[in-house]
C-alpha positions as CSV (number, residue, x, y, z in Angstrom):
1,X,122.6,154.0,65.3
2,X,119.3,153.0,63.3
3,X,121.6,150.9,61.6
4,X,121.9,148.1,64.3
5,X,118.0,147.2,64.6
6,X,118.0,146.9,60.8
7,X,121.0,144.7,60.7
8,X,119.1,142.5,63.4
9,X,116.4,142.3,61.6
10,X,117.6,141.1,58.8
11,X,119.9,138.3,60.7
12,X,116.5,137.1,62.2
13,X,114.8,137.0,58.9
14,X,117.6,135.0,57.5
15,X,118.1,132.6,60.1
16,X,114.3,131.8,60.2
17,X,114.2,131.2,56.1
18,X,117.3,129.3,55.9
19,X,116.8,125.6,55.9
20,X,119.3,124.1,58.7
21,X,122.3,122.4,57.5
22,X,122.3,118.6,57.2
23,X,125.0,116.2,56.4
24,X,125.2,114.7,53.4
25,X,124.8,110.8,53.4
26,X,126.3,108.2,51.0
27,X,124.5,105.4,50.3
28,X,126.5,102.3,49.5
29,X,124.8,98.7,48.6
30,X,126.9,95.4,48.8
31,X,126.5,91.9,49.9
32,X,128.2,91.2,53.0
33,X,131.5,89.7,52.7
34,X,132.8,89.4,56.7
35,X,131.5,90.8,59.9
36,X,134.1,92.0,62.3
37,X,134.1,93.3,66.3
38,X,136.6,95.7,67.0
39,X,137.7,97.1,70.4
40,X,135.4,100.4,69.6
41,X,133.0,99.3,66.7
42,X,131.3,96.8,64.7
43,X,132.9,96.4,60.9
44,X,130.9,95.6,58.1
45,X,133.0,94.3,55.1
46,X,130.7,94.6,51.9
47,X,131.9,93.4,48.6
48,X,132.3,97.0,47.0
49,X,134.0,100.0,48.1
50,X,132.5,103.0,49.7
51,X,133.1,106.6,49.2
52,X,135.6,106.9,51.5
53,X,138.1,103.8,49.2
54,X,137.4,101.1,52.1
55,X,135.3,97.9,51.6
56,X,135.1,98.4,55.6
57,X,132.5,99.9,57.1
58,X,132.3,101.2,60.6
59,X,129.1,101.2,63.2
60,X,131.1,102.9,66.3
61,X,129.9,101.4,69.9
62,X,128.9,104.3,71.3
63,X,126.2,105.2,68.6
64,X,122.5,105.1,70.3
65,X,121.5,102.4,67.2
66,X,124.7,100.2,67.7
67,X,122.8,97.1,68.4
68,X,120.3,97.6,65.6
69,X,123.2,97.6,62.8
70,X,125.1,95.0,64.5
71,X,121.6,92.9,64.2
72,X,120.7,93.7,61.2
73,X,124.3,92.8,59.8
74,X,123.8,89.2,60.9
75,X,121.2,88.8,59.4
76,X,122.0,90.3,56.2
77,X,125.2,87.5,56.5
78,X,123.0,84.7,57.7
79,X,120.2,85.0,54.9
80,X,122.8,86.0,52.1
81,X,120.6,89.3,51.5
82,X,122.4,92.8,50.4
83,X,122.6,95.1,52.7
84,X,122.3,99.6,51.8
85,X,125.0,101.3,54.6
86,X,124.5,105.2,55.1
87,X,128.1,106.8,55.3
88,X,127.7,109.8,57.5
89,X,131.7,110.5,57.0
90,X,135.0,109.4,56.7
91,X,138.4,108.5,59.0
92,X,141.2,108.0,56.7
93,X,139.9,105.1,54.5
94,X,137.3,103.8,57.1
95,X,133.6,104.3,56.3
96,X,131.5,105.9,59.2
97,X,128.5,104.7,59.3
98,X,125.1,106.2,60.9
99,X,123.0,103.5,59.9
100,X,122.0,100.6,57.6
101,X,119.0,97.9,56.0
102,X,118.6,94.6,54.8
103,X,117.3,94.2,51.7
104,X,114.5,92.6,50.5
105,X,116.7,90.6,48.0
């Protein structure tokens, strides 16, 4: 039964040097095209696709930064700057977004 503490062991020393697992983002640049509210989120239409085969992308209303990307949006559309989206995943064609910027240009 030595066999058990060893196999422990070497569980805990792989869990503590294994970096923690962290979805991959996709970053996405585009000029806003449309801005659109939807019953349960915010859409962003950009003027190129994203990974996900949508020019839609979606900031869901019950994200903590909701407000932020919604702001941010409008004033990417009002001052005709670009705008980088971060996809955090897809729903069918839609593009899930976790968050975005305005550009400097």
């Amino acid at each position: 039964m030595r066999i058990v503490p060893v196999l422990f062991a070497g569980i805990g020393f792989l869990a503590a040097v294994t970096p923690p697992a962290q979805a991959a983002l996709t970053v996405v640049h585009g000029r806003v095209v449309n801005l659109y509210a939807d019953p349960s989120d915010f859409v962003i239409e950009l003027d190129v696709a994203g990974t996900c085969g949508s020019k839609l992308f979606h900031i869901q209303r019950n994200r903590a930064n909701f407000k932020e990307v919604t702001a941010v949006s409008l004033t990417a559309i009002s001052t005709g700057k670009t705008m980088t989206l971060f996809v955090e995943s897809c729903a069918g064609d839609r593009n899930i977004l976790s968050h975005g910027a305005v550009n400097a240009t």
